[in-house]
N, C-alpha and C positions, 0 to 999 in steps of 0.2 A: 647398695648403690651409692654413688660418691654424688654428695650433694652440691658438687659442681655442676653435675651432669642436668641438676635439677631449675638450673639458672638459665630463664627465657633467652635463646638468641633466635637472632632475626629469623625469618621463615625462610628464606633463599637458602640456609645454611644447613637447613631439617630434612630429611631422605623424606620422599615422597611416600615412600614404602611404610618406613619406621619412625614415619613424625619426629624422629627424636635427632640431633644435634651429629652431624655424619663426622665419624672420625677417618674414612679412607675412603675419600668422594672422587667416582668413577662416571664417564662419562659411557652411555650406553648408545646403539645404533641410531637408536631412536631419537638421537639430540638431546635426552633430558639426563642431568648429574642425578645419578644413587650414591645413597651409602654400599660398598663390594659387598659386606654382607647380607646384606637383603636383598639385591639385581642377582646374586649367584643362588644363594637360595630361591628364590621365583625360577630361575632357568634351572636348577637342576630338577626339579617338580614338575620337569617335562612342558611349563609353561613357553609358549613361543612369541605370543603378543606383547605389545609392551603395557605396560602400567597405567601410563598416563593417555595413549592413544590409542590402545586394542588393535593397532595394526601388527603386522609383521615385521618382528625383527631377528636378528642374529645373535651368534654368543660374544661378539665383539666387545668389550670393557677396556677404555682409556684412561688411564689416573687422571684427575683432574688438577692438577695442580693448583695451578692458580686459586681453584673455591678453599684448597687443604690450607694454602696458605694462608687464606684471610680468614679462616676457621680458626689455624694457632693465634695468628694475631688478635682475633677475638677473645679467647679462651686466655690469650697472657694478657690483659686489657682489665677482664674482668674477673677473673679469679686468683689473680695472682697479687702479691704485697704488694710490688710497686708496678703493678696496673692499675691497683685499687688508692695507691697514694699518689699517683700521674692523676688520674680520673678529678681526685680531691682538693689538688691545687686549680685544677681547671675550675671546678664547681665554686672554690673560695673567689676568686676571682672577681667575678658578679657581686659574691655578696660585701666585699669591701667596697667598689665603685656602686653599688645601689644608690641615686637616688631620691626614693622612694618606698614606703615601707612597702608597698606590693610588689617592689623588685628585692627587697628584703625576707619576704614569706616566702616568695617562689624559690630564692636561692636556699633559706632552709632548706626549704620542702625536697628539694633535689637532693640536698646533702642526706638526709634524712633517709632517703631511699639508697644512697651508694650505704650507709652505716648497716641498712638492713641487709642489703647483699654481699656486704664484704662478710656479715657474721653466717651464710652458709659457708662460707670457704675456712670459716673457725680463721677469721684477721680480726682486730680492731685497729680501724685507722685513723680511730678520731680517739682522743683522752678528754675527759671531762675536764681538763685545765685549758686546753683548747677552748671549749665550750665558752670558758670565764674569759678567754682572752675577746673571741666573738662579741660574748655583749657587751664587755667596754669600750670597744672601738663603736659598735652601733650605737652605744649612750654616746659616745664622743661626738656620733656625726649628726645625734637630734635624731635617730630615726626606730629610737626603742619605746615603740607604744607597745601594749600591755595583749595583743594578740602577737608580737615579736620574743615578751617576755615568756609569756607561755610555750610558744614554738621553742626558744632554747633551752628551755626549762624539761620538755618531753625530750628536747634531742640528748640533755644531759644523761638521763635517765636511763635512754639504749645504752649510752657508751659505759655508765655505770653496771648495767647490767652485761651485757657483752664482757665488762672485764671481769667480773666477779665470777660468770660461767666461765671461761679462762680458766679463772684460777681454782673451782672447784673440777674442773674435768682434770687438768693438772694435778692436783693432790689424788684421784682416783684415779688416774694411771700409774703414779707412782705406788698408792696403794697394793693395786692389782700386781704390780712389776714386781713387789714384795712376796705377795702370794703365793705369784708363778715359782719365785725363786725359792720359796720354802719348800712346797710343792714339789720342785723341781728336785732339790737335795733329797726330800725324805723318801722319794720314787726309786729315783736314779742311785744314791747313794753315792754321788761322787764317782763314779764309775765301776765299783766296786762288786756290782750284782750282772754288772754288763762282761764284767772280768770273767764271774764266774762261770757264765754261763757259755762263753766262747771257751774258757778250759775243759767243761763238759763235752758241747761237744768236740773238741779236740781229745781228748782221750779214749770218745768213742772213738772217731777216728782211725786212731792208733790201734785202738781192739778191733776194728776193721781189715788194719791192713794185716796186723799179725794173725788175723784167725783164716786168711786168706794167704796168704802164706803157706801156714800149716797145713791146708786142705790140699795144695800144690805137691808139699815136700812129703808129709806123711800118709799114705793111702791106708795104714793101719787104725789112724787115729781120727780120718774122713769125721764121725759119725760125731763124733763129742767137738770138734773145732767146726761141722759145720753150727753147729748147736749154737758155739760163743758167735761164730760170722749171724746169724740171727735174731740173736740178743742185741750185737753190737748195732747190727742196723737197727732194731725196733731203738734201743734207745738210742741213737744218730737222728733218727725221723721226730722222736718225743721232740728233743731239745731245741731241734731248728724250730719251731713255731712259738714257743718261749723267748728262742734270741729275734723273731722276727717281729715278734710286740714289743721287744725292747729298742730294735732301730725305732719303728715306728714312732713310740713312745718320747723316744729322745729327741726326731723328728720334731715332733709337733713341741716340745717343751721352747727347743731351740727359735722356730719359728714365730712363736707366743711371743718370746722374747724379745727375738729383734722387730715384731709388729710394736709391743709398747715401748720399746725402747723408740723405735720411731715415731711414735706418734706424743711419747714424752718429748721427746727432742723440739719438736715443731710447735708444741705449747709452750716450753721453756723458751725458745727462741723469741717465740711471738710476745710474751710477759714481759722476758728484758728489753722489745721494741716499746711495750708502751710503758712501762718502767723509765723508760728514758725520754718518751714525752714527755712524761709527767713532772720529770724536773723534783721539785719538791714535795710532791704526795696526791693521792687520788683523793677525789670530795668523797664525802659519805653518806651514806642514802637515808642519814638523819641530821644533816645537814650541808653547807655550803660546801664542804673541801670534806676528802678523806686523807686518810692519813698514806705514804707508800706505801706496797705490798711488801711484805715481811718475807724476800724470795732467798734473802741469804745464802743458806745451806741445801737450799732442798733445790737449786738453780744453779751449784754449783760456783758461788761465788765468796772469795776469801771473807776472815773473819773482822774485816777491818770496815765493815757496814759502819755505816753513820748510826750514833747513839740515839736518834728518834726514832729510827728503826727498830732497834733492837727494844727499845721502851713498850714500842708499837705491839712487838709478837709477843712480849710480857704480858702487856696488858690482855691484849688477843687470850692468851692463856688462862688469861685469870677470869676471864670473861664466859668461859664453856663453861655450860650446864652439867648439872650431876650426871642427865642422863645420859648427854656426848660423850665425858669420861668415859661410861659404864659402856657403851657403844663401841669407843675406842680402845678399849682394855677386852672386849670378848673379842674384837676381830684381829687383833693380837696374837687371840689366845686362840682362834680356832685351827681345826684339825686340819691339814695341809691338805687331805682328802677331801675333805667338804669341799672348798675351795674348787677342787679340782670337777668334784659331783655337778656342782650350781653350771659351773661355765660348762661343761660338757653336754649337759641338759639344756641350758641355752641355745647352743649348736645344735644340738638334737631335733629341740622343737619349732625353735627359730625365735627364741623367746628375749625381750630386754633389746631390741634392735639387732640381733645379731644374726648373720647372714646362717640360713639352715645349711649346715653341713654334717650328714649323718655319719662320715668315716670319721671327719675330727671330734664329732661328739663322743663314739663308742672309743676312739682311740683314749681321751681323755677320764671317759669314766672308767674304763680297763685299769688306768694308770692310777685313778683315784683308790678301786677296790684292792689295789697290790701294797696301796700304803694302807690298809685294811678298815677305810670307811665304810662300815653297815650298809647305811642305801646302795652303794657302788657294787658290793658284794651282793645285793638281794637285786638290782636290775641283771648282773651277767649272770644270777643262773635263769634267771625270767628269759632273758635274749637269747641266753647261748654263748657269752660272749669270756673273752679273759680264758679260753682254752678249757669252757664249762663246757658240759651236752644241758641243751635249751631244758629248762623242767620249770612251765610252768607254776603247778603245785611248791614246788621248792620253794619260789620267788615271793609267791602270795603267804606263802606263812611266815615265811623275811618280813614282809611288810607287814603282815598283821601283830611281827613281837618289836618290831621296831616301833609303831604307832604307837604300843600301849607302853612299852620302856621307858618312852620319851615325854608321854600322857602329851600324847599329839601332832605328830612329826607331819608337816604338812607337807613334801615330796612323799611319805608314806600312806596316808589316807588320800593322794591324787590315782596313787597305784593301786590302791585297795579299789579305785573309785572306777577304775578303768578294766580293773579283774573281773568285779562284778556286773557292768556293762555287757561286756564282751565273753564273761562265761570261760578266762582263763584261770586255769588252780581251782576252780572252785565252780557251783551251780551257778549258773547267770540268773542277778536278782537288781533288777532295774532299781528297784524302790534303792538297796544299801547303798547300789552304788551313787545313786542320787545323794543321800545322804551322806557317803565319805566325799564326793563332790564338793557339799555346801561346805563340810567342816575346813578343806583346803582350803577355797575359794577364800573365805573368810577370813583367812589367814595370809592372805593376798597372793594366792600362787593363781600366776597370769594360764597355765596350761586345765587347771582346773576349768576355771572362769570360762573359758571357750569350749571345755565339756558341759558345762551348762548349759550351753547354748545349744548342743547339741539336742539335751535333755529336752529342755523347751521346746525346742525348735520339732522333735521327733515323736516327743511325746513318751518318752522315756522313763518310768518311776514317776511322772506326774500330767497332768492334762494341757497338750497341746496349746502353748501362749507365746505367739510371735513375737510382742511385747517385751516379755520378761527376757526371751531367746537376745532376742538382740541389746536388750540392758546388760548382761553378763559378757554378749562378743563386745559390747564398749569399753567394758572395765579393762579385759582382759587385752584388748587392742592398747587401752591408753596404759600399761605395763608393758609396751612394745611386743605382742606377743604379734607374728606376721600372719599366721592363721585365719585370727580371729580380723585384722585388718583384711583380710581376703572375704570375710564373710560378711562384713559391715559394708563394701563391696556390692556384694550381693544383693544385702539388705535394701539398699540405696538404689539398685538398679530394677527390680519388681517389685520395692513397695510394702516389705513382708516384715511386719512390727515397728514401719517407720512409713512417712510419707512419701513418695517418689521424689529423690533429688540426681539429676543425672553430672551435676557439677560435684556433690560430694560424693558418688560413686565413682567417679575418675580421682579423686583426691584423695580416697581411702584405696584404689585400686592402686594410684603411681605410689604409698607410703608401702604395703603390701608387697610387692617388688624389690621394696628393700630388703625383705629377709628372704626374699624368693622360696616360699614356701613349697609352690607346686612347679614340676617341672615343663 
């Protein structure tokens, strides 16, 4: 879900239907504005009353214009950079002519509130040099008492942190962008395997048309050329489904692509905005002023950066830990596959914030086990998947030599954990499966963690504890897993291993939505 969508507007502007923010608001018999999708779904459901009056109405729907339009004006106002820096000069306003320090706090306070909502929309529109310019004007005009100091002191602190999330989702997309493209080559091969497999079947083909041919022109030799004509087709039939994972495949690589490629773009944009607030350098969150961000090269900007900069990413460098190195040098060095495993598994489960989509998952781990990653190759014969016949059995003793290979592969003792659960490949034995559980869990794999909860919650391998059930759906929730946000949900709404709250049952339910778990 786009965390714009998550940004309170006004209630006149909310479909009565779907509470939620109308994008094509439609005017029905009845005199009251819908959102189209939710008045057309109510009417195709055979419903004939209306919503709001229970009388009788028709299938009549007028666009509303006029609400659509003050719906974008709203929507470009408040989520957008300069709605969010229009908004900002309004708010500054006040607090230059304050005077009085309680026209001084309020105008923070306000400001304060636009800094936290421009950071759903991933803006910052305020720089902490901003911040320093603010209290010396307010020292200039007498009106900087020491709950003023404090108030710009915390506002510093958002804008400080806002940039720094910035710039580390920034370096993690470009990461990722790296991944994909390794990934991408070691699958794909440069086109090379995609080559191959379109001259396949092209040559069947060809042994198609000529064995068919031959059946026409020679009635002597019928018996041995129908023979080749159904060879040629069994393998014509083999290879299309080969070359049909490999559109697929390239599909989703390309699309992977251009999504981080866009979403790099828009963090790069938004850095060089506040990069050029800043003027001379960001404060640092261990003292008064930081130094610029070090965007150089990784932002696409010539080598001719000012020498405190370049001082700055020295220092920066010399500053990482042995264990960031060590951190930095395996993820380097990992298998282009794995890579591809973790994110498809993500999609799968709905795990790490990501929206669940089970064809982009399988398409992804398909693509992982072709560049010949173990767990990839031991989920598709478990599935069925990668042009395997499903076997169970096959899959669990994958997992069972990968787990001990690796003396501990926690995507492999999650599988072990979920075999014996469920009694696939092997006798269902609640207790091991509880126990490859914990070993995962512990290892912080968020899909484990909400089988725990299951455990708990079921009674599964251990004795019935609402309590413990729903401490492992927290864990696993706060890993972004959507699931387990579904179940915390739950938790919240009857009561079960937590005390009835009906405000954090909606606030676990609208984060749950984002990975859209169930359909």
């Amino acid at each position: 879900m786009d965390n714009n969508l998550l940004l309170q507007c006004p209630q006149h502007m909310q479909g009565p239907i779907s509470y939620q923010r109308m994008v094509d608001p439609v005017v029905a018999s009845d005199g009251f504005t819908y959102e189209r999708e939710a008045i057309e779904k109510w009417i195709n459901e055979g419903k004939t009353t209306s919503p709001m009056t229970q009388e009788e109405m028709d299938t009549t729907l007028i666009p509303n214009q006029v609400m659509k339009t003050q719906i974008q004006e709203w929507v470009e106002e408040n989520t957008s950079l300069s709605g969010l820096q229009k908004q900002l000069k309004q708010l500054q306003g006040p607090l230059f002519t304050a005077s009085s320090s309680k026209e001084v706090l309020k105008a923070i306070g306000l400001i304060s509130e636009l800094v936290i909502r421009s950071k759903l929309s991933e803006f910052c529109v305020l720089s902490p040099t901003d911040i320093q310019k603010m209290r010396q004007f307010i020292e200039f005009s007498g009106n900087l008492s020491p709950a003023i100091f404090n108030a710009l002191n915390t506002l510093e602190q958002q804008c400080i942190a806002n940039v720094f999330e910035l710039q580390e989702k920034h370096s993690k997309v470009l990461k990722e962008l790296m991944n994909l493209q390794k990934a991408k080559e070691a699958v794909l091969g440069g086109g090379g395997r995609g080559n191959k497999l379109k001259k396949n079947v092209a040559a069947a083909e060809k042994q198609k048309v000529a064995a068919e041919k031959t059946v026409e022109k020679v009635e002597s030799a019928l018996a041995k050329a129908k023979g080749v004509l159904d060879k040629a087709i069994e393998v014509c039939d083999e290879m299309k489904e080969p070359l049909e994972r490999f559109y697929k495949q390239t599909s989703m690589f390309n699309d992977e692509e251009r999504e981080m490629k866009k979403e790099e773009e828009k963090i790069k944009q938004n850095l060089l905005y506040v990069d050029k607030l800043q003027g001379e350098g960001l404060p640092s969150s261990g003292g008064s002023s930081l130094s610029a961000t070090a965007v150089g090269s990784k932002h696409g900007r010539s080598s001719s950066s000012s020498s405190s900069s370049s001082q700055k990413s020295k220092r920066q460098k010399n500053e990482l830990t042995e264990a960031e190195e060590e951190e930095e040098e395996e993820e380097q060095e990992k298998h282009p596959g794995q890579w591809l495993f973790e994110e498809g598994t993500a999609h799968s489960f709905g795990t790490v914030l990501k929206k669940t989509n089970m064809e982009r998952g399988q398409i992804m781990i398909e693509a992982s086990a072709s560049s010949g990653w173990p767990m990839a190759k031991a989920n598709c014969h478990y599935w069925g998947w990668n042009g395997l016949k499903q076997d169970f059995k096959k899959g669990f003793e994958m997992f069972l030599k990968i787990e001990k290979e690796t003396n501990g592969d926690h995507w492999a003792q999650c599988m072990l954990g979920i075999c014996y659960q469920h009694g696939k490949g092997t006798v269902r034995n609640y207790k091991k499966g509880l126990e490859f559980c914990i070993k995962s869990a512990e290892q912080g794999n968020s899909v484990a963690m909400a089988n725990l909860g299951v455990c708990y919650e079921k009674g599964n391998g251990c004795d019935v504890n609402f309590t413990t059930s729903f401490e492992w759906y927290e864990k696993s929730a706060k890993l972004g897993n959507g699931i387990s946000m579904y179940k915390i949900s739950r938790c919240y709404e009857i009561g079960q291993g937590v005390t009835i709250n009906v405000f954090k049952a909606q606030e676990w339910l609208a984060k749950a939505q984002t990975s859209n778990p169930f359909p």
